[in-house]
Every structure is written in structure tokens, then in C-alpha cells.
C-alpha positions as CSV (number, residue, x, y, z in Angstrom):
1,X,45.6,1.4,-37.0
2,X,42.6,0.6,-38.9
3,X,41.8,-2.5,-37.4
4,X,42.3,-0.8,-33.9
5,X,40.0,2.1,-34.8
6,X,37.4,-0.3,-36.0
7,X,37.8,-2.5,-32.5
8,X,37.3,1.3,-31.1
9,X,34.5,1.9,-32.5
10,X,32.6,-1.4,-32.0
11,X,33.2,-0.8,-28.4
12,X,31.4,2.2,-28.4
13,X,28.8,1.2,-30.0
14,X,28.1,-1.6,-27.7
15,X,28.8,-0.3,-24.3
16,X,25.1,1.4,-24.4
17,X,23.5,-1.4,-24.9
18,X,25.3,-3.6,-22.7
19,X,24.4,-0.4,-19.9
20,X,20.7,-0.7,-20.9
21,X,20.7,-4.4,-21.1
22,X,22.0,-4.2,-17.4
23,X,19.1,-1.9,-16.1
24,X,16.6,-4.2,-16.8
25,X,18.2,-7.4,-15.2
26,X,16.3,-9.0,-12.7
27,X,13.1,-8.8,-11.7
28,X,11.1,-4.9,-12.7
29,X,8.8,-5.3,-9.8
30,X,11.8,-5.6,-7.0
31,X,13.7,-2.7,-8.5
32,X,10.7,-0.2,-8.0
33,X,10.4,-1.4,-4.8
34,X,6.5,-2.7,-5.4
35,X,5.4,-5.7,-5.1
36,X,3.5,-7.2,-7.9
37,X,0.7,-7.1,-6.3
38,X,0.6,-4.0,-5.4
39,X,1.3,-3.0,-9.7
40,X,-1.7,-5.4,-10.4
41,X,-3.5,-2.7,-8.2
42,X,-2.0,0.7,-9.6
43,X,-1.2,0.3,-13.2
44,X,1.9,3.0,-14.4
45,X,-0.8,5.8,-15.2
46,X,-2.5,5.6,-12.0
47,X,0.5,5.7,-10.3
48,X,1.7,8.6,-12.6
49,X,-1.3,10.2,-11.2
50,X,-0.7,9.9,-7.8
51,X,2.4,11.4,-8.6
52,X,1.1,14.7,-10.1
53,X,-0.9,15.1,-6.6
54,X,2.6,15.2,-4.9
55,X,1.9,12.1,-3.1
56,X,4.7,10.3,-1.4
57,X,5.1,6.3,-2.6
58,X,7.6,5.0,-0.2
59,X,9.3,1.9,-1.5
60,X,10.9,-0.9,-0.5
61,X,9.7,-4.7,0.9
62,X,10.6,-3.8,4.5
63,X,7.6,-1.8,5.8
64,X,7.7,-0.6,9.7
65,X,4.6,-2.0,11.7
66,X,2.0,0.5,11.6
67,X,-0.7,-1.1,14.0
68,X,-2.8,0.9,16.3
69,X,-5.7,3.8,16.4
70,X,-4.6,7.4,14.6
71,X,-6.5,10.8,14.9
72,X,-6.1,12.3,12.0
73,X,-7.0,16.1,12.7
74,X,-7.3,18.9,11.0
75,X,-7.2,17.4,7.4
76,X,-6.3,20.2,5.0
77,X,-6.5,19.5,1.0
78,X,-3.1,20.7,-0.6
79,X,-3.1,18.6,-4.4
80,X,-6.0,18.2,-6.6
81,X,-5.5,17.0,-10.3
82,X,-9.8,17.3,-10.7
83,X,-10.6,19.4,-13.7
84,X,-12.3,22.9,-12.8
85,X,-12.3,21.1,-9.1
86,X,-14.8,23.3,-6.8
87,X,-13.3,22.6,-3.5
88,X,-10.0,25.0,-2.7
89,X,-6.9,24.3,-1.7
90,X,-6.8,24.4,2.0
91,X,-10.6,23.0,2.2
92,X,-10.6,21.4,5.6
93,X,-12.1,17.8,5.6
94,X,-13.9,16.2,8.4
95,X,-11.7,14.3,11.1
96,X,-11.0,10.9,10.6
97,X,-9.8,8.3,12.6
98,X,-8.1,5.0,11.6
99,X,-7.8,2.1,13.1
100,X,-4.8,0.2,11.6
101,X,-4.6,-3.6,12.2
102,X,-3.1,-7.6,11.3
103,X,0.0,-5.9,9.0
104,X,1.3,-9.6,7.9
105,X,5.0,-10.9,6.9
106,X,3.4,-10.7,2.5
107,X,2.9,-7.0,3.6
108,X,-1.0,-6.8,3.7
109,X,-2.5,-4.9,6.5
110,X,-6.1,-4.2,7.5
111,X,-7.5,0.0,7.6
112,X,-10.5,0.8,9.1
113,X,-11.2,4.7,8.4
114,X,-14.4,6.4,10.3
115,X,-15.2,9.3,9.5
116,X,-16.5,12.3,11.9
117,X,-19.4,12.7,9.6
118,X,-20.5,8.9,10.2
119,X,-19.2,7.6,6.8
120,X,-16.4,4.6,6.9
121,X,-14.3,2.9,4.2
122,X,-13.2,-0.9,5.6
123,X,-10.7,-2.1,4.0
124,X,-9.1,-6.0,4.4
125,X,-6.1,-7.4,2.7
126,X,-4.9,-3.4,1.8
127,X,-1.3,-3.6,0.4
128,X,1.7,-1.8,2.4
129,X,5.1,-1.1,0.7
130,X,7.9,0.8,3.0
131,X,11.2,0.9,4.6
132,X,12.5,2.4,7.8
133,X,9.5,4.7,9.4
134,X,8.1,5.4,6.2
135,X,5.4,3.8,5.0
136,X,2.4,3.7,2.0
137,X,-0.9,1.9,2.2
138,X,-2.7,1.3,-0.9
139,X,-6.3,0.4,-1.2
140,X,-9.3,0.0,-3.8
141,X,-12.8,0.7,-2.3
142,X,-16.2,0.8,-3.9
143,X,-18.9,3.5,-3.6
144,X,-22.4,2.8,-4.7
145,X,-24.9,5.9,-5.3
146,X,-28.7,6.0,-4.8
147,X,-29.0,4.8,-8.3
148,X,-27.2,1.7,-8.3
149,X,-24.0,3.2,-10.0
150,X,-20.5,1.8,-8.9
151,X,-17.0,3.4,-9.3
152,X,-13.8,2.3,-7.3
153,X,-11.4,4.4,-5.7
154,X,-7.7,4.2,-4.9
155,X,-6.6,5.1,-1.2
156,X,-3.2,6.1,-0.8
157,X,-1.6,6.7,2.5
158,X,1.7,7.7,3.4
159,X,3.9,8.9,6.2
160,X,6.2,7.8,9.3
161,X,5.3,5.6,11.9
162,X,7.0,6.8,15.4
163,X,5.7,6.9,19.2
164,X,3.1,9.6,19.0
165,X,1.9,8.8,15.7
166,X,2.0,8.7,11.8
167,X,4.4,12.0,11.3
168,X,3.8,13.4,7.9
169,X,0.7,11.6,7.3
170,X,-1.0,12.0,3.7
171,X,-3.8,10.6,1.7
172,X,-4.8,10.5,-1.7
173,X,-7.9,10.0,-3.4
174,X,-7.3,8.8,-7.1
175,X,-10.1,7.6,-9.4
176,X,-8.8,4.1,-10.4
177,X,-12.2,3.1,-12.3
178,X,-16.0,5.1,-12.7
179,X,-17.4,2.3,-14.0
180,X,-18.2,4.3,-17.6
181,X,-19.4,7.3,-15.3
182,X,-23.2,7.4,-16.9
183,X,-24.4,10.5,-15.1
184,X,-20.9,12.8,-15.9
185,X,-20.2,13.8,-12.3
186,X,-17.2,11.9,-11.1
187,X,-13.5,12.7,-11.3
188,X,-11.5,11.4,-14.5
189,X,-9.5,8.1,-14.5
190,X,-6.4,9.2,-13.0
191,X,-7.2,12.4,-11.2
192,X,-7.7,13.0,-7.8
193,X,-7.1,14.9,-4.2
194,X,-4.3,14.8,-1.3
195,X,-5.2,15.9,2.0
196,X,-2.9,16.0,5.2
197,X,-3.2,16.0,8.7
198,X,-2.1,19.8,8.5
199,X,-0.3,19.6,12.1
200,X,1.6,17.0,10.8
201,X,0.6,14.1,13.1
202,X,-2.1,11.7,13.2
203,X,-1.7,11.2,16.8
204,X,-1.8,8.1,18.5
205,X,-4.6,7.0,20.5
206,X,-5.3,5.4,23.5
């Protein structure tokens, strides 16, 4: 009885680490469903971030094409992590249009984003993760200001590739580095906005 108890027992203690020693078989990055280069790009607090926004990540290794020219009208911001942040939620953005291009089998893909105002972010080599319709784009770009200062920002795009568009189409802005931020007037590390196309489609173009 005692040695039976004792074989009991030693089985119980065991079985949670044999479960935990399962979880973490194999490889981390294929289990998340993001590629490794995509975590060189969004380290776990960034992504944490994007998180807090609301932002959809859609996982997987299988990523629908997403080629072609989107409207994205009227943007709308919804999620904003920016400390005493002076735009409000529902601030409506300028239009944008992308132009979405060479999505390749190692799931890099090319965004162009002009902007009504007459700004544009081009990005090569951006990094796409999916399954299905659904879809996210990821993307570092670097701004400049008038006094030479640089800080990089992470694009996030999401949503659900279809006929007439990208359905559920959403973007966030999260600061991924401010480059020591001398002059105090950028977002934290980490925080950011989400916008949406607030009909929710970025129609299709022509």
C-alpha cells in the first residue's frame, strides 16, 4: 500500500511537468504563428502593445494574396495607448490609398501608402503573417524632422482580403524606437493609435 501510494504520488508530481515540457516542444516561433522574422521586428512588448490598441494579429504561415489598389475611406481613430493623447476618439484621418504589391512565397510583400494630404510611407520587403482571408502586414518606417532627429514606427495592418476589398481593415501606429526622443514630443516606446476604415471596407480600385 505504501509503495503504491508513493508510485501515486510521484506520478502526480511529474505529470505537470511532463504537460509543460510538452508546450514548449518544437519550434516557439511556429506555434505563435510568426515568423522569426517577423519577432526580430516586434519584440514581445511591442507586440503586447499592439495588443492593448485592440489590434488584430492574424496568425498563421498561409497568408491570402493581398495584391492590388485599396481606398481606405473615412479613417476613424478607435484605440490610442498615447498618454494624455490630444486627438479624440473618433478623430477622422485623411484618406489614404494603398497600393499593395510582389506578396512573395517567404511572405514579404511591398505597401505603398499615399496619403490625401500628399505625405507617403514606402515600404519594400514588409512582413505578412495570415491564414484564410485574414491577413496582418507589419512594417518599420523612419521619420525625420526639420532638425535632423530620427525615430521609427511600426505599421500594423490587418483585415480580410475578398472581391471588393480589405473587409475589416485596421491600422496601428506603435512607436517601436524614438531614437532617445531629445525634444520630449513623441509617443512612448510601446504606445500608439488604431484607426479603421469606419465603413468597413477599403474598397478595391480600378
Amino acid at each position: 500500500m505504501y509503495l503504491t501510494s508513493l508510485r501515486l504520488l510521484t506520478l502526480v508530481l511529474l505529470l505537470p511537468l511532463a504537460i509543460s515540457c510538452s508546450l514548449i516542444e518544437g519550434d516557439p516561433d511556429e506555434e505563435d504563428g510568426l515568423s522569426p522574422e517577423i519577432r526580430d521586428l516586434v519584440p514581445e512588448y511591442i507586440l503586447d502593445g499592439i495588443e492593448d490598441l485592440g489590434q488584430p494579429v492574424h496568425r498563421g504561415d498561409n497568408p491570402p494574396d493581398i495584391a492590388g489598389v485599396f481606398l481606405v475611406h473615412p479613417q476613424m481613430l478607435v484605440g490610442t495607448t498615447v498618454s494624455n493623447d490630444t486627438l479624440p476618439i473618433g478623430y477622422r484621418r485623411v484618406d489614404a490609398t494603398l497600393t499593395i504589391s510582389n506578396q512573395t512565397e517567404d511572405q514579404r510583400i511591398d505597401v505603398l501608402t499615399n496619403h490625401a494630404n500628399g505625405t507617403y510611407t514606402n515600404n519594400t520587403g514588409s512582413l505578412i503573417s495570415g491564414d484564410g482571408c485574414s491577413f496582418t502586414v507589419f512594417y518599420g518606417y523612419v521619420s525625420t524632422d526639420t532638425r535632423g532627429h530620427q525615430w521609427t514606427v511600426l505599421s500594423v495592418i490587418s483585415g480580410c482580403v475578398s472581391e471588393e476589398g480589405l473587409e475589416d481593415y485596421s491600422v496601428a501606429y506603435v512607436m517601436l524606437d524614438d531614437g532617445g526622443d531629445p525634444y520630449d514630443f513623441l509617443f512612448d516606446i510601446g504606445e500608439g493609435r488604431r484607426f479603421i476604415d469606419d465603413d468597413g471596407l477599403a474598397e478595391r480600385q480600378p
